[in-house]
NURODREN-591383 format. One line per field, with one value per residue (C-alpha): x, y, z. Coordinates in pm, whole numbers. Example, Ala and Ser with C-alpha at 12.3 -4.5 7.8 and 13.67 -1.06 7.14 Angstrom:
BEGIN
x [1230  1367]
y [-450  -106]
z [780  714]
***
This chain:
BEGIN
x [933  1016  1186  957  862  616  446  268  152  420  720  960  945  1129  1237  1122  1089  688  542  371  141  123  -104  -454  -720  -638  -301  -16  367  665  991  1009  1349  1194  944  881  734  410  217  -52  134  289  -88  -182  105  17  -348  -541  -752  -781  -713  -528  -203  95  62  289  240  401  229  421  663  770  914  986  684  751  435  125  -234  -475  -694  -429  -416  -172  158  430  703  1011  783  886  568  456  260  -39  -281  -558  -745  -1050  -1271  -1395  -1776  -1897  -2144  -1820  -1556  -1845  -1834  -1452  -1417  -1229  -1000  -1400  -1417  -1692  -1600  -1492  -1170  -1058  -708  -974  -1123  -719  -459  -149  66  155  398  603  351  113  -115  -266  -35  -260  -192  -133  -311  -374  0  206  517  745  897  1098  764  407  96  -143  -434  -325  -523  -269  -11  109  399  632  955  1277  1485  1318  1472  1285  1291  1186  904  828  633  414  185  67  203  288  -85  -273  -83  -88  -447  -581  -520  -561  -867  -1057  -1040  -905  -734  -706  -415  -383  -567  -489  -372  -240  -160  -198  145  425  523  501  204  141  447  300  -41  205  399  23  -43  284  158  -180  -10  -93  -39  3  141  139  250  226  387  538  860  1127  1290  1013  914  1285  1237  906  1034  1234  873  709  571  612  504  559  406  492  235  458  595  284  -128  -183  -468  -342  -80  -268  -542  -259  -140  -493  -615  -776  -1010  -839  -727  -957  -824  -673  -576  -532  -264  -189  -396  -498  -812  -646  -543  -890  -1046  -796  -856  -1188  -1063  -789  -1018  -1235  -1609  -1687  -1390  -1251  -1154  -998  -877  -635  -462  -609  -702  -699  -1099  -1293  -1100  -1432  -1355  -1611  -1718  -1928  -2196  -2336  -1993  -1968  -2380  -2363  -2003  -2068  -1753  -1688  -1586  -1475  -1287  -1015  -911  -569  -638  -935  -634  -684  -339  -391  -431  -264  62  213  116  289  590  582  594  926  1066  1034  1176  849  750  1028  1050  1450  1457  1153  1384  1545  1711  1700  1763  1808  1542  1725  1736  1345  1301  1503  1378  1022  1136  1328  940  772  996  831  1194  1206  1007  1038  1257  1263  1392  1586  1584  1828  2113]
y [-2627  -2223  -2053  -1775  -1563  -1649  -1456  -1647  -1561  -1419  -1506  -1268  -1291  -1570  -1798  -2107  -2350  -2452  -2616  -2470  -2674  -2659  -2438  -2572  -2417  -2058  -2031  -1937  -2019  -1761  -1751  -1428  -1215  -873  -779  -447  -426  -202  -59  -329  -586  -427  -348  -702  -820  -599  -717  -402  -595  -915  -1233  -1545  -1667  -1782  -1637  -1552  -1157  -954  -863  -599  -845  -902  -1235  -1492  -1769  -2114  -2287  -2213  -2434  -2531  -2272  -1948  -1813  -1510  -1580  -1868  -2012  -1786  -1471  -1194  -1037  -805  -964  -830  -870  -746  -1061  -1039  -1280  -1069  -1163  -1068  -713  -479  -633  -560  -218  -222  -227  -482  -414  -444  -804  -1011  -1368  -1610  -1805  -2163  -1946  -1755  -2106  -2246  -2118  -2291  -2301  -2535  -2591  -2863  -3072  -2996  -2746  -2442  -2146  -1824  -1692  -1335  -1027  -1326  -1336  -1443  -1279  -1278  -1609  -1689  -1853  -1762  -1959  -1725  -1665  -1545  -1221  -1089  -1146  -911  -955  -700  -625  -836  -536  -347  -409  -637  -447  -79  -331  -455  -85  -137  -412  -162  170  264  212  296  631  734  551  781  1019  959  643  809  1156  1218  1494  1712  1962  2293  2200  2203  1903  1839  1523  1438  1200  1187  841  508  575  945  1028  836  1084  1330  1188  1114  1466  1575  1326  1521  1812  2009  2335  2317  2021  2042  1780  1734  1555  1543  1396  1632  1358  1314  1689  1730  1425  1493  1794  1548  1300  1608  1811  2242  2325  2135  2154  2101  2155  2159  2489  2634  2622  2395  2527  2843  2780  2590  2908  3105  2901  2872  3248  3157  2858  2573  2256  2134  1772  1695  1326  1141  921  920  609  852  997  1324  1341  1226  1524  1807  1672  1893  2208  2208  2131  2412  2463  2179  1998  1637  1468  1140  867  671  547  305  305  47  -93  91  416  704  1048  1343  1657  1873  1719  2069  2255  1913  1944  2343  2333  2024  1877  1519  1304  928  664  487  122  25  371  154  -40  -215  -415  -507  -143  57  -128  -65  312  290  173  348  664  516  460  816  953  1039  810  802  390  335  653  525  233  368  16  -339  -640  -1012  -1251  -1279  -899  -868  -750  -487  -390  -398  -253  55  72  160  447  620  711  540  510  150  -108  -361  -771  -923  -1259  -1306  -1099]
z [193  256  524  637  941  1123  1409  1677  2026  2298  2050  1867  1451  1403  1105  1078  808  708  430  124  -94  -512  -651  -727  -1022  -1078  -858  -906  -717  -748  -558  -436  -483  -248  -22  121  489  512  800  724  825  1131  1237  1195  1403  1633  1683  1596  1311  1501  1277  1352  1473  1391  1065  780  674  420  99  -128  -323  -638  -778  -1043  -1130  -1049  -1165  -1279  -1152  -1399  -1621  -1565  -1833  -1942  -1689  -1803  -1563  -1532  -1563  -1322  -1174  -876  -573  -402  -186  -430  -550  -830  -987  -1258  -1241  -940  -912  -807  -1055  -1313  -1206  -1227  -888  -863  -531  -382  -509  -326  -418  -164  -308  -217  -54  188  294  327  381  164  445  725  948  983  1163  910  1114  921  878  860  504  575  381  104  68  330  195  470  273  2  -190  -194  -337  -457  -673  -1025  -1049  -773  -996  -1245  -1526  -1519  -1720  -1671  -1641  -1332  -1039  -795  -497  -646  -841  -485  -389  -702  -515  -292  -145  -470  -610  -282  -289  -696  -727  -439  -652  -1011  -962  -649  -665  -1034  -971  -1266  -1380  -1177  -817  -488  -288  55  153  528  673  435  486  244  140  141  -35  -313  -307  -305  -637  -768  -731  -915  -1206  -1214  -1255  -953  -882  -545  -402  -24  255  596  851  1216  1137  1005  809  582  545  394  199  -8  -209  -437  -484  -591  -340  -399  -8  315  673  983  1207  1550  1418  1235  1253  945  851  846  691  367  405  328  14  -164  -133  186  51  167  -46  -355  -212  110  148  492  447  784  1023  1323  1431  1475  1084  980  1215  1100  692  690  841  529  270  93  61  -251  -175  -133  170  58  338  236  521  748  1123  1367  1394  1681  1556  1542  1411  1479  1244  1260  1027  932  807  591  455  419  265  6  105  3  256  59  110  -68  -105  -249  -451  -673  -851  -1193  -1216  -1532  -1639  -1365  -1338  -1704  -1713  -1344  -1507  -1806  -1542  -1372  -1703  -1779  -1468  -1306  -1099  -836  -669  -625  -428  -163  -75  285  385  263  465  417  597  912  955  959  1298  1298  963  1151  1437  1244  1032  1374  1439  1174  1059  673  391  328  421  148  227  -15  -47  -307  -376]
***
């Protein structure tokens, strides 16, 4: 049994103890020492992509493996590894096209969840994870190994703001030295576009963003101008930076229509629009489809920034290792279990980065 949080209909988040089964074929079980809280799961709890309740969210965690199902292959018990909600079966048509975080295959975990409560009623298995707990039974392909000595809770923002945001960047778009970038919401995930662009080598490195807080903050992740667009016409303002062109890549890291309809009017004839961040479903954005025909301007989308863990996470760490890759410093507040909500609640003001639980000291 695990103590998690679980959220159910017209009741707080609140801890409760449920039941977790072993892994079957291809599973995996770690204890989990931290898990950071992302949007995704706040916008789940919140209803705006449907799914089921009660349910168990959290999915950017990192942890130690506890046992291992039948035919895994490459992870031992005692192994400390990342956590995500990216899941692969490495045959289908997109992981042949190394697409994996597209992956098509239905797994036994999408058909049941591993959790119940106490009277042995299905626990939804949030975002394939369910992380909000101090043990998780997931496939092993979203389980990476990761050094002993990096610290749980920075390797916590690898499973996925750190890889949605730097993957935008270097996967997607493949930004190369000397362009343009703006990055569109400076928060957990945009400040990683923003330290993705600093890895390409940008030139310009610009980011936007309503909050104050976080305009002050992305300078030291990277970025050489900042925005506010209160104060100042943002397009103007980036017009003014790029000789009048507008950005070779603007990235929307921010979930709002408005962000998604302002990307284009930043972005320069033969340019990128890349959305990162995601909306709540029914969200439409408008353009005018003949400024985005007449000035070639690519308009794609990104998911978990294209991520290959088995590729992407070393060079990610290798980049942290070096100084370059900034994770200790995205860590605004970290809570034990019992503190969720308020780390939640603090998450919603828009105010942090990311709050981080610990589960273990």
């Amino acid at each position: 049994m695990k103590a998690a949080v679980c959220r159910t209909f017209g009741v707080p988040l609140a801890i409760e103890v449920i039941n977790l089964r072993l892994p079957g074929p291809g599973e995996v079980h770690v204890r989990l020492d931290a898990c950071a809280i992302c949007h995704s799961d706040i916008t789940y709890m919140d209803g705006d992509w449907g799914g089921v309740l009660p349910t168990v969210f959290g999915h950017e965690a990192a942890g130690i493996v506890q046992g291992i199902g039948e035919d895994v292959k490459g992870l031992r018990c005692g192994a400390p590894v990342l956590v995500t909600l990216l899941r692969s079966c490495g045959d289908c048509f997109f992981c042949g096209q190394r697409q994996e975080s597209l992956c098509e295959t239905r797994f036994s975990l999408d058909e049941s969840s591993p959790i119940t409560d106490q009277r042995g009623t299905p626990v939804g298995h949030g975002l394939r994870t369910g992380a909000f707990a101090e043990e998780v039974v997931v496939h092993a392909s979203q389980v990476v190994e990761i050094p002993p000595d990096l610290p749980m809770d920075s390797a916590a923002l690898l499973s996925c703001g750190v890889i949605t945001g730097v993957g935008a960047v270097k996967n997607v778009a493949a930004v190369p030295a000397g362009a343009s970038v703006v990055t569109i919401g400076a928060g957990g995930v945009g400040i990683n576009c923003v330290q993705g662009a600093a890895l390409a080598n940008a030139k310009l490195n610009i980011a936007l963003d309503l909050s104050s807080d976080k305009l002050e903050a992305v300078p030291r992740f990277g970025a050489t101008h900042v925005i506010d667009p209160v104060a100042e016409d943002a397009a103007d303002a980036v017009r003014r930076l790029t000789g009048g062109r507008g950005a070779d890549y603007v990235f929307v890291a921010a979930g709002s229509r408005a962000a998604i309809e302002q990307s284009v009017q930043l972005t320069r004839r033969g340019g990128m629009v890349v959305l990162v961040g995601m909306t709540a479903e029914g969200v439409k954005a408008e353009f005018e489809t003949l400024d985005l025909a007449n000035d070639a301007i690519h308009l794609v989308g990104s998911k978990m920034g294209s991520t290959r863990l088995r590729s992407d996470i070393p060079a990610l760490v290798e980049h942290y290792r070096s100084g370059r890759l900034k994770l200790d410093e995205l860590i605004s507040n970290r809570y034990p279990l019992e503190g969720i909500n308020e780390a939640i609640a603090e998450v919603k003001t828009g105010a942090v980065l990311r709050n981080v639980i610990i589960f273990r000291e």
